[in-house]
C-alpha positions in Angstrom: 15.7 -31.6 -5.2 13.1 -28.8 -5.1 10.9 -28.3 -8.4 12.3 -25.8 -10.7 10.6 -22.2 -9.9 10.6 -19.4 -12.4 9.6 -16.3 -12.9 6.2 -16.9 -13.9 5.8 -18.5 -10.0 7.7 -15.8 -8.5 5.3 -13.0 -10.2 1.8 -15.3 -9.1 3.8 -15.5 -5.0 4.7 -11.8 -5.1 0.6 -11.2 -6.5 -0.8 -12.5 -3.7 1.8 -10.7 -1.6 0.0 -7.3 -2.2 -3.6 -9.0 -2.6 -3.1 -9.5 0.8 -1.0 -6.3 1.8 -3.7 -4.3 0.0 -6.7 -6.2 2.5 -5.2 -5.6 4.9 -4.1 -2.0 4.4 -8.1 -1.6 3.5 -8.9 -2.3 7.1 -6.0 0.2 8.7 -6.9 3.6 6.4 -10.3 4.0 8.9 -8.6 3.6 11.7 -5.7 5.9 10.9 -8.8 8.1 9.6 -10.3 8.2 12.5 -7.1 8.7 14.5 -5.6 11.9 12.5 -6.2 15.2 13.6 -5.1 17.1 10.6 -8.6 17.2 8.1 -6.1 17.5 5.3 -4.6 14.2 6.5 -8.3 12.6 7.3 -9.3 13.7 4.2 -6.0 11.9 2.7 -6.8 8.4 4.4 -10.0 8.7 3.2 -9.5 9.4 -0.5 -6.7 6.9 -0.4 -9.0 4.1 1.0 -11.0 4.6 -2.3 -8.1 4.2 -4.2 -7.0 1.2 -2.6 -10.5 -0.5 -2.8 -9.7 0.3 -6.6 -6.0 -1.1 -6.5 -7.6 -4.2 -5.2 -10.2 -4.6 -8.1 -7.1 -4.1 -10.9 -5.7 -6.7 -8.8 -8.1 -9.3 -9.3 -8.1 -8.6 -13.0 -4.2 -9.3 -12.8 -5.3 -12.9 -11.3 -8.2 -13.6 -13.6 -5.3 -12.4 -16.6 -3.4 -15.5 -15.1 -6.4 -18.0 -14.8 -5.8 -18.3 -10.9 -8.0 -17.4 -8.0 -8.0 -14.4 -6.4 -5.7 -15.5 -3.2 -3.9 -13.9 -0.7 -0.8 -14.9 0.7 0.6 -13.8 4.4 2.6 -10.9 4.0 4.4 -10.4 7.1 6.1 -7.4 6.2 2.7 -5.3 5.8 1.7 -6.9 9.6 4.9 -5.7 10.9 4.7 -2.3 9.2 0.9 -1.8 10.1 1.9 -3.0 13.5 4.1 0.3 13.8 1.5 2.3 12.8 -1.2 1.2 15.6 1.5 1.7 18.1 1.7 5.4 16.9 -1.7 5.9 17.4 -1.5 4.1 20.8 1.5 5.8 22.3 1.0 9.4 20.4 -2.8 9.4 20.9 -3.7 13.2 21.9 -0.2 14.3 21.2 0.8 17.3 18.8 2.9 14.6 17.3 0.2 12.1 16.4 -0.4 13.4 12.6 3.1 13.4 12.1 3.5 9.6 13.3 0.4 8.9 11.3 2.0 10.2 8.2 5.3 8.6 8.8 3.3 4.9 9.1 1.6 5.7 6.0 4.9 6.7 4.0 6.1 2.9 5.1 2.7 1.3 3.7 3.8 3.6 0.2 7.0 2.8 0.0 6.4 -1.0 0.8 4.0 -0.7 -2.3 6.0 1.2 -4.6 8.7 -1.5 -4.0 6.1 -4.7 -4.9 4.1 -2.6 -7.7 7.4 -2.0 -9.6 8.9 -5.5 -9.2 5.8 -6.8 -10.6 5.4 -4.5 -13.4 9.1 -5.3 -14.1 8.4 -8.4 -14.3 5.1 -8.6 -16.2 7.4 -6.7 -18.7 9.7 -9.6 -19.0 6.8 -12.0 -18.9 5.3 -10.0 -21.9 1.9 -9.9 -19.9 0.9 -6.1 -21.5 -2.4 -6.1 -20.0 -1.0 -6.5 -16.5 1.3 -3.8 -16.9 -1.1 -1.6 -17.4 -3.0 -2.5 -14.6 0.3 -2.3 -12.1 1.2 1.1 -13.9 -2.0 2.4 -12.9 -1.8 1.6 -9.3 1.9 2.1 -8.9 1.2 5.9 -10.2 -1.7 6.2 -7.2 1.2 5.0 -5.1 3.6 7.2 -5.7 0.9 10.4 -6.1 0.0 9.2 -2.8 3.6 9.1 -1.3 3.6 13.0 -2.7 0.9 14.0 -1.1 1.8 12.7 2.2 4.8 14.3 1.9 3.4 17.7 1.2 1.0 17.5 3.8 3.9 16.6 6.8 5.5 19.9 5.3 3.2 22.1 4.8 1.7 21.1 7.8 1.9 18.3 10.9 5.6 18.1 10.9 5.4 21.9 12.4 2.8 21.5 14.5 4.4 18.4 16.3 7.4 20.4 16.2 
């Protein structure tokens, strides 16, 4: 029979689950910077890449909280969701409907986010690990101001245009 897992292992699996979405994401923002069209939405992927260099340090503070190395684990929903977004840029490259791909590839990266952020601050909750929520609180609050922002930009904005 398989050892016992809890939620302690659960939280440390689901951890390195965004360590490694968060990498990875770190290396697609330039790209999709350098791919929009829209300066509000350059600027965006820009600003946000700062952030998420940020939401990787609060990260490793979660880790060090728990006495384990900072270690990724293979997220293969973030490859397959990143993967969508470089085939926007491939296949909508000098299109009027590039930012609004862009944007729509981004909101899947947020939302992917605000799901793991608030399971693990739900969790660190239960786990009565105060200083980690703290940390996740913080980040999942850029993740949803993020996801608003997006947002505001495809409707003030892209959305028309590739209309």
């Amino acid at each position: 029979m398989a050892d016992e897992k809890t939620l302690d292992d659960l939280f440390l699996d689901t951890l390195k689950d965004i360590y490694y979405a968060e990498k990875q994401i770190v290396k697609a923002l330039p790209k999709m910077a350098k791919a929009a069209t829209s300066p509000q939405l350059k600027a965006g992927f820009e600003q946000h890449l700062e952030e998420t260099e940020g939401q990787i340090e609060r990260l490793e503070q979660v880790f060090e909280l728990l006495g384990k190395p900072a270690r990724g684990k293979t997220c293969d929903a973030i490859l397959g969701i990143l993967e969508e977004g470089k085939s926007i840029m491939d296949e909508y490259k000098g299109t009027v409907a590039l930012d609004a791909g862009l944007v729509a590839a981004a909101q899947a990266v947020e939302h992917y986010e605000i799901a793991r952020y608030g399971t693990l601050k739900t969790w660190a909750q239960q786990l009565g690990m105060k200083e980690a929520v703290g940390l996740l609180d913080a980040t999942l609050k850029e993740e949803e101001a993020t996801d608003k922002k997006l947002s505001q930009v495809a409707l003030a904005d892209v959305n028309r245009k590739a209309a």
